[in-house]
C-alpha positions as a Python dict, from the first residue, in 0.01 Angstrom:
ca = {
    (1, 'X'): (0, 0, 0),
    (2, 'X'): (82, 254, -248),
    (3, 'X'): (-165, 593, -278),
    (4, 'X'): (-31, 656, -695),
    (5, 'X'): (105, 967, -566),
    (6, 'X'): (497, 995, -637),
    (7, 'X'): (682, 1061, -302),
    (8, 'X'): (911, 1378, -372),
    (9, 'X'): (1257, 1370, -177),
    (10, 'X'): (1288, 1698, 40),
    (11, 'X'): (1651, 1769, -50),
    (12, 'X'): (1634, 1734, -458),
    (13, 'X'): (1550, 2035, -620),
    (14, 'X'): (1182, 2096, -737),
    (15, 'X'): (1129, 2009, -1121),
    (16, 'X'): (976, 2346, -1220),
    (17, 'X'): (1251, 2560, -1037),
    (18, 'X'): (1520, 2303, -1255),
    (19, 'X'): (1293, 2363, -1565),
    (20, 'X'): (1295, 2726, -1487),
    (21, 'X'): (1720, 2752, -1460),
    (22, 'X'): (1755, 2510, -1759),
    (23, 'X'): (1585, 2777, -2013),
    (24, 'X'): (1660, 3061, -1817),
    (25, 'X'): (2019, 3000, -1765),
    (26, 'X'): (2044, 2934, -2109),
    (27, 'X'): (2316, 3199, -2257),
    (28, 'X'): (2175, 3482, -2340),
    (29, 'X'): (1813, 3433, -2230),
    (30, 'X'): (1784, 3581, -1937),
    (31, 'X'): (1989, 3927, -2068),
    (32, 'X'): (1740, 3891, -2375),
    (33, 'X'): (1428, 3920, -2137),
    (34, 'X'): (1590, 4132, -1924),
    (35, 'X'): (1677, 4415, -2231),
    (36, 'X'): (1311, 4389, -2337),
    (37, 'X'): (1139, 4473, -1961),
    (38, 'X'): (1231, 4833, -2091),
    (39, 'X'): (948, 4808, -2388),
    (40, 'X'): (1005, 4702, -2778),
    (41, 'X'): (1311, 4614, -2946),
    (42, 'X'): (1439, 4561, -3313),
    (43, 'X'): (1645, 4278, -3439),
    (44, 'X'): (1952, 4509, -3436),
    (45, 'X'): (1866, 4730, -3135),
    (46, 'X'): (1890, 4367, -2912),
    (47, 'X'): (2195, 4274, -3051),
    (48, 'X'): (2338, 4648, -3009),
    (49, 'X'): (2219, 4597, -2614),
    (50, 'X'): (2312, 4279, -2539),
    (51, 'X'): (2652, 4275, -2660),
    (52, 'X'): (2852, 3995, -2809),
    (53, 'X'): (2583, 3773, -2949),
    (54, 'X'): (2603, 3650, -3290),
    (55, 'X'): (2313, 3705, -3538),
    (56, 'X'): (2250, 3394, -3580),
    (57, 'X'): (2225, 3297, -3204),
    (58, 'X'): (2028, 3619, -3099),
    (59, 'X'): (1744, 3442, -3360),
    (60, 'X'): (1772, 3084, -3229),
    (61, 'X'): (1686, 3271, -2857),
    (62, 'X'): (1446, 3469, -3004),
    (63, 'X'): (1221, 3203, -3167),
    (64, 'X'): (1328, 3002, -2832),
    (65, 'X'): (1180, 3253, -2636),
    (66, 'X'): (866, 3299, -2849),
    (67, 'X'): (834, 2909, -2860),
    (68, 'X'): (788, 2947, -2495),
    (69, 'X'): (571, 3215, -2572),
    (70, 'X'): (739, 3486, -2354),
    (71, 'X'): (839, 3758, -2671),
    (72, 'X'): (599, 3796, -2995),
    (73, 'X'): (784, 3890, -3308),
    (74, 'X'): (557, 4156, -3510),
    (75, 'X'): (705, 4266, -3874),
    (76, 'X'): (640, 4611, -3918),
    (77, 'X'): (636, 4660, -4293),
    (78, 'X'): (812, 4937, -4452),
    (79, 'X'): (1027, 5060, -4610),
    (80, 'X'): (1252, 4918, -4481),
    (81, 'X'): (1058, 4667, -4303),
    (82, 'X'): (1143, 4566, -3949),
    (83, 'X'): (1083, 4299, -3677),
    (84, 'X'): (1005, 4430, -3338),
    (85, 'X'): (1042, 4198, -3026),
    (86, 'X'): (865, 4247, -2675),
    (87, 'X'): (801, 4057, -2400),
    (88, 'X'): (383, 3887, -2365),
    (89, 'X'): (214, 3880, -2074),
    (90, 'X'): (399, 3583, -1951),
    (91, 'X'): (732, 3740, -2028),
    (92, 'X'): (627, 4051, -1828),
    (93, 'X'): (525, 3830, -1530),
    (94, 'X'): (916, 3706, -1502),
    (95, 'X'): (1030, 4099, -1481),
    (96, 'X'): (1015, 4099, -1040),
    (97, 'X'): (1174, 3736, -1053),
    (98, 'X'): (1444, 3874, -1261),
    (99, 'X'): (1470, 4221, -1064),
    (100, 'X'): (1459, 4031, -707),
    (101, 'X'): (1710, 3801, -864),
    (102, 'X'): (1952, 4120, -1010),
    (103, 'X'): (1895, 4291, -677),
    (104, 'X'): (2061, 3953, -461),
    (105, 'X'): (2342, 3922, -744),
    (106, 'X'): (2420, 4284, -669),
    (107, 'X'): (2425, 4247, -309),
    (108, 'X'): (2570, 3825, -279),
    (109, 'X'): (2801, 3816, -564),
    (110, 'X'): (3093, 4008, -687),
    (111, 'X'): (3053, 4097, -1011),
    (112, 'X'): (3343, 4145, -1208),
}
């Protein structure tokens, strides 16, 4: 007799936790969240600290990332007028994940 309740096998990785490395190990997400935790950024300040990005990618994370509602984008008229990006609530709750996760990658792997 079945209870309804789906029987989860012990060895496969938990959904959330494959949900969580799926958006998270998207390219350039994690660096992009990670480059906020230090407060505010502009359109061009990100792409100055994160490197290599294209402008046109650094937007498709950035309205990824808002989708999932962990940055707000506020336009700050001017002139000029400017977008500023920082993280929500949500976005500041991944900060110790992603500082217990920098901490292990600093100790497990070499980083070249």
């Amino acid at each position: 007799m079945s209870s309804g309740v789906e029987q989860h096998d012990p060895r496969a990785c938990d959904g959330a936790l494959a949900k969580a490395f799926t958006f998270l190990g998207k390219r350039w997400n994690g660096v992009i969240l990670a480059t906020l935790m230090s407060g505010p950024a502009t359109f061009s300040g990100l792409r100055r600290s994160v490197g290599s990005i294209s402008d046109s990618v650094l937007s498709d994370r950035l309205v990824e990332l808002a989708g999932a509602g962990l940055v707000t984008r506020e336009v700050c008229e001017g002139p000029p007028v400017s977008v500023t990006y920082q993280l929500t609530e949500a976005g500041q709750s991944l900060m110790p994940v992603l500082d217990e996760l920098a901490d292990w990658a600093r100790m497990h792997l070499t980083l070249q």
